[in-house]
N, C-alpha and C positions, 0 to 999 in steps of 0.2 A: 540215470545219473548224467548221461548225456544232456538231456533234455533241458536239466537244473542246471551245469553249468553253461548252456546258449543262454538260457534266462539272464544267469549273472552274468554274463559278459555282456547284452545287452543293454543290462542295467545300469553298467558300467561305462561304455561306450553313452546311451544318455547322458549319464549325469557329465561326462567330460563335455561332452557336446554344451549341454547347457550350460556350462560353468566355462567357456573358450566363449560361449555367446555373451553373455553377463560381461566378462571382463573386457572384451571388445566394444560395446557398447559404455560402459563407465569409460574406458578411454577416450574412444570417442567425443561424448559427452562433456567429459571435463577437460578437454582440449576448447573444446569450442566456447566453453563456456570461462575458459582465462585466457585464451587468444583475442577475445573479442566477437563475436559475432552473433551480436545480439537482435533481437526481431524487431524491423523494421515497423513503419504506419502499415506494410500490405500485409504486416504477419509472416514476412519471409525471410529467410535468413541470409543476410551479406556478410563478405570479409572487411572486416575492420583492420585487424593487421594481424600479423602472426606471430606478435614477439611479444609476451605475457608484460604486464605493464602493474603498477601498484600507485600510479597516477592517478587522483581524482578526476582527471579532465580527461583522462584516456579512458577512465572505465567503460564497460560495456553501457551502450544510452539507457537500454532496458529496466538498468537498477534507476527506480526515482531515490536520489538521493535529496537528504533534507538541508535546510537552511544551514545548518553546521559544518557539514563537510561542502558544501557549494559557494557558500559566504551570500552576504545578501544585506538586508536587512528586515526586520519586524516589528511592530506596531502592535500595541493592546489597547485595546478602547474599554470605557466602560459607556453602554449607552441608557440613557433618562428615562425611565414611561413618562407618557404622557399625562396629563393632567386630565384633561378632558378631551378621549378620541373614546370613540363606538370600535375603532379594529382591538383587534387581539393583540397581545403584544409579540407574541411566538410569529405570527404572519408579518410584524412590521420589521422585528427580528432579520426574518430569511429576506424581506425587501431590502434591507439595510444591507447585509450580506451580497444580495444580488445587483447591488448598485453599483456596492466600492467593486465585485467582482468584474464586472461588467466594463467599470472606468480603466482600471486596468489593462484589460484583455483590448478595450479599443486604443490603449497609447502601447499597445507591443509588448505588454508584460503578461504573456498566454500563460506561461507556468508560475503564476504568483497564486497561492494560498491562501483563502480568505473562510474562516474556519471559527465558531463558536464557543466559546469559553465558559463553564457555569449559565448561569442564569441569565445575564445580563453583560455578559463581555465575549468582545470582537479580537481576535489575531489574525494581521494581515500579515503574510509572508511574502517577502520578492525577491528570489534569489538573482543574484547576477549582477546586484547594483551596491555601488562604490559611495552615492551621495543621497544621505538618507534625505535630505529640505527637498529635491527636487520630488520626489517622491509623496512626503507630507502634505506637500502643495498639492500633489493630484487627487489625493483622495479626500482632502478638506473643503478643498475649493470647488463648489458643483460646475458639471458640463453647463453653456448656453443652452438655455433651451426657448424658442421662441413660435411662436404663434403669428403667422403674417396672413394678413387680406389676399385677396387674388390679385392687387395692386402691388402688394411686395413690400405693404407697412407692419410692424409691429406692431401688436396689439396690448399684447399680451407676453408674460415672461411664464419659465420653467417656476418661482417661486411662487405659483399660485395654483400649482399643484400639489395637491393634498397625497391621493395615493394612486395608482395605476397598474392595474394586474390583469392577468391572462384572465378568460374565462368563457364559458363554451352556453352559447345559447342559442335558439332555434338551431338546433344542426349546424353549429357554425362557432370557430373559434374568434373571437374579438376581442379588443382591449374595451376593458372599463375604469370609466377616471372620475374620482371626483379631486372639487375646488374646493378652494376657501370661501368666504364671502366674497369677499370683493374681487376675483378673480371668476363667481357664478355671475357674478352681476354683467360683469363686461362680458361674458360669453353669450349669454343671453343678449344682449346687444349687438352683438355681432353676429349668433348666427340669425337673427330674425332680419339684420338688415344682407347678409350674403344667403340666403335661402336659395339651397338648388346650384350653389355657386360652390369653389374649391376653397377652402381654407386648409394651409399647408402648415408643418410642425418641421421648423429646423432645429438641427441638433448640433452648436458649435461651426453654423454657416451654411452644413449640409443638409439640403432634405432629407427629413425622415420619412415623413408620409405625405401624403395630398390628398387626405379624406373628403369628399362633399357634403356639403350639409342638405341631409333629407328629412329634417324638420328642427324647430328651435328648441335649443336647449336650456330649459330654466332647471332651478334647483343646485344648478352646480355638480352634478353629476350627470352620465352621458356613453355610450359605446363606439368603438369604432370596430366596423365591419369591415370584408373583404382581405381580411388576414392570411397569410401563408401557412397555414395549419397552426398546431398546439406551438411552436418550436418558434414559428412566425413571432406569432402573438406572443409570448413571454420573451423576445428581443425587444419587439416595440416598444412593449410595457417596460422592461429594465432603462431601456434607454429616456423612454418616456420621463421615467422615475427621478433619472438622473441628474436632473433638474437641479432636485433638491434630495437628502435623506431623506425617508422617514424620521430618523429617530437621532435625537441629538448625543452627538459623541463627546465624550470626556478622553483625553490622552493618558493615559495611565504610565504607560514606559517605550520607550522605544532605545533600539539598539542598532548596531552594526554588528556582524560576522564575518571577521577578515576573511575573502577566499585563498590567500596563501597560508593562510591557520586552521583552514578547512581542508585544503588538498595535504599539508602536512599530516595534521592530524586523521587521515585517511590513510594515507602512505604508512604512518606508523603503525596503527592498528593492525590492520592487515599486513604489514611484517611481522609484528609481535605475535597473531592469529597464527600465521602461517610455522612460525619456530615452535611454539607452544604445541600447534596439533601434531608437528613432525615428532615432536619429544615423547609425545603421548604416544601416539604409534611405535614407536623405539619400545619404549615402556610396556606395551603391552605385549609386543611381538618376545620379548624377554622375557616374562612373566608367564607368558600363556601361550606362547611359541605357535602353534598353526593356529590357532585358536586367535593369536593375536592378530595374525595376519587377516582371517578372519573378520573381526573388529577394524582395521584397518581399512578393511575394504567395506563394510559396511559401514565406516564415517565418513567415508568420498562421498556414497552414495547420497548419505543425511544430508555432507554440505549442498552436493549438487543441486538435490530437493527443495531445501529449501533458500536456496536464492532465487532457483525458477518458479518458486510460489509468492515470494515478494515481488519477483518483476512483473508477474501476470496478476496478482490480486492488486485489487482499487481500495486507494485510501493508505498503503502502506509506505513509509516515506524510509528508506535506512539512515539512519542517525548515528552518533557517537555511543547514546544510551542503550538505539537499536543492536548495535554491535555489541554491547554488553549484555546485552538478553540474548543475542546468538552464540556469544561463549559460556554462556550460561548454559544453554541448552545443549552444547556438544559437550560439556560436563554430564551433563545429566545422559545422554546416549553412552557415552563413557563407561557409566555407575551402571548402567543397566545392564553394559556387557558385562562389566565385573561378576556384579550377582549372579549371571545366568553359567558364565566359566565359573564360578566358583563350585556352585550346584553340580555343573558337568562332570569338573575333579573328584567331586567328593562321590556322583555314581559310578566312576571310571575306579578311582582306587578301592570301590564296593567291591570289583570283580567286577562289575557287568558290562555289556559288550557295548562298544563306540555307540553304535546305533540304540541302543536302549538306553543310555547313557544319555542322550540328545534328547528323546525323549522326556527322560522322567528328570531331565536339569531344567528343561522350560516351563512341566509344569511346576516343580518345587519352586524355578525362579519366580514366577508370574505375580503374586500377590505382593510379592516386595516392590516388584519394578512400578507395577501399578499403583500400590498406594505411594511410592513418594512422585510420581507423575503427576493422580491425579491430586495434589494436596500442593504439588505446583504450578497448576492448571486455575483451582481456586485461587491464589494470591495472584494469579496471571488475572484472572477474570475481574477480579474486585480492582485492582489498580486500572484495568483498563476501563471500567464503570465509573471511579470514583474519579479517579488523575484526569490530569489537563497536560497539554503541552506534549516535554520530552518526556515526563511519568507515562503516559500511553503511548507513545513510540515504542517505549523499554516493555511494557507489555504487549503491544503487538505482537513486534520477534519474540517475545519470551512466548507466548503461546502457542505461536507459527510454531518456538521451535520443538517445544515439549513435544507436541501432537507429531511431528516432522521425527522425533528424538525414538520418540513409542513406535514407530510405522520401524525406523529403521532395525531399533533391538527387535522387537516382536516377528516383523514380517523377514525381512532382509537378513539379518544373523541367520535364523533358523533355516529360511534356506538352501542358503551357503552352505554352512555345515552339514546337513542333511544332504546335500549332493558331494560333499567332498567325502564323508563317510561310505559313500554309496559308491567310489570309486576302484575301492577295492581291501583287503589286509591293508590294514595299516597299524605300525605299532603304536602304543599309548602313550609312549615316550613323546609320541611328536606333538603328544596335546597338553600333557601333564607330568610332574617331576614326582620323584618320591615311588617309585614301584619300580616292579622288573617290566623287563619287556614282555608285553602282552598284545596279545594280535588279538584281529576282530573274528569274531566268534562268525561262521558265516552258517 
């Protein structure tokens, strides 16, 4: 007898252990992550401030937030095929992409957005800017591109570039370009009469490159060697590019996005978030009393999870709609506590003991939590395959958060409760209404 109760006090003494650990760490944790201190370019963590803030401009840098809550402006193109080209139109596409990308990033706009719509359409996003025309201008108007002798004349211009892309021959990254006609003809002209000589490519007044020519080029197509690897060579070639598009753009719509309508509407959410999940917790800690607390403590956990999987995952922007697919999803982590207390109650006023009780409530709950998860995961999938724009924002977070939703009810509840059960007698009353007081069967 001796022996059995060192066991259980053991057991006991563990489960408080890991349950002072758990709780230490979520505090931890969600300190750090509404005071600010979010991961740096080195991966490391600094103090941003220590006074929780619901500012869009003070948030943590870590969350990329979208065009909506940053204000900016965006552009939808619809771009032409060609009538008569040999390229693919998907390669002239991501050229097209990689150009306006490119012009941008070279006039100081690094976190501007240039992203694929359907078939045939372009959305450039630039957050941070007040006057869309100046803007319009840069992505309409192509960079200088020029062609000079080793004497320092022009030749030659950017719009006698057809196409220009990365590409790896003899063990070697190079750019390959072709011309138009008449932009083949003058090149052949020119490198037969500078052979063995430098002909240079400025870009907007600045050298790009200062290729030599090691034999003449007819045909209108040509490579240039001695590149800075893969990374090299697909800058040249962008810039190359930039000349001119590819592929002729149509303006479709363009907007502005106040950023005082954006920090608002940031600030709001996230108070309205923040009163609604405190209410919910209320709500359940009432309802389902340790059980609630429980749930409450594993919905810290969900939110914690998943903000730290949108700051670290690529491609995820939080939005206004983003935020609706995350209250969506703390609904839905919610529903799944529900189900599983409900089950618990109903093996606890069986008679059976707390700990068996935990048991046969997770499996009973399981198939319910599951199908309406996954059957939200499918409508998650389809809007994010089919939708464009803010529709696949709203399903991003909605999928992030389902999967984020299932970890927290499945993994995180179970156990919680499994180590507070494991703590020692406890009466039933502090889980569930409706019975006498009943202790754990040990």
């Amino acid at each position: 007898m001796k022996s059995k109760n060192r066991k259980r006090g053991s057991g006991k003494t563990r489960s408080l252990i890991t349950l002072a650990i758990v709780l230490a760490l979520t505090l931890v944790i969600g300190v750090i992550a509404v005071t600010g201190m979010p991961l740096d370019a080195r991966g490391l963590y600094r103090l941003k401030s220590w006074l929780p803030t619901t500012d869009a401009e003070n948030w943590p840098s870590a969350l990329p937030l979208g065009l909506d809550l940053r204000g900016g402006v965006y552009v939808e193109y619809s771009a032409a095929r060609p009538e008569n080209s040999e390229a693919d139109f998907d390669s002239l596409m991501e050229g097209t992409i990689g150009v306006i990308q490119q012009r941008l990033t070279d006039k100081g706009y690094a976190e501007s957005n240039v992203q694929r719509i359907g078939s045939d359409g372009i959305r450039v996003e630039i957050p941070d800017v007040t006057d869309p025309s100046a803007v319009l201008d840069l992505i309409g108007s192509p960079a200088q591109l020029e062609f000079r002798t080793p004497a320092g004349e022009t030749f030659m211009t950017g719009d006698m570039v057809e196409t220009a892309t990365a590409a790896y021959q003899e063990g070697e990254y190079v750019v390959a370009f072709k011309l138009n006609d008449e932009g083949a003809k003058i090149f052949a002209e020119m490198t037969a009469k500078y052979l063995n000589q430098s002909i240079a490519i400025y870009l907007d007044g600045v050298m790009l490159i200062n290729p030599t020519v090691e034999s003449v080029i007819t045909g209108g197509a040509g490579v240039i060697n001695g590149m800075d690897g893969e990374e090299g060579a697909r800058t040249v070639a962008a810039k190359i590019q930039s000349g001119a598009l590819p592929l002729v753009l149509t303006q479709q719509k363009v907007d502005t996005v106040s950023a005082t309508l954006g920090d608002n509407a940031l600030s709001t959410s996230v108070q309205a978030a923040i009163i609604g999940i405190l209410l919910v917790m209320v709500l359940m800690i009432v309802r389902y009393r340790l059980n609630g607390v429980v749930a409450s403590w594993a919905l810290v956990v969900y939110i914690i999870t998943l903000f730290f999987l949108i700051a670290v995952i690529p491609g995820i922007q939080l939005t206004l709609p983003g935020l609706a697919g995350i209250v969506l999803g703390i609904g839905m982590a919610v529903d799944a506590n529900v189900i599983i207390f409900e089950r618990f109650n109903e093996e606890v006023r069986a008679g059976k003991s707390l700990k068996a009780s935990v048991r046969a409530g997770f499996r009973n709950a399981m198939s319910a939590v599951l199908d309406a998860n996954v059957t939200t995961l499918i409508a998650a999938v389809v809007l994010l395959w089919y939708g464009t724009g803010s529709i696949q924002g709203f399903a991003k977070t909605l999928l992030l958060s389902v999967v984020t939703s299932m970890f927290s009810a499945v993994i995180v509840t179970r156990f919680l409760m499994k180590n507070i059960v494991n703590l020692g007698k406890l009466d039933a009353k502090l889980f569930t209404s409706g019975l006498q007081a009943q202790k754990e069967e040990q």
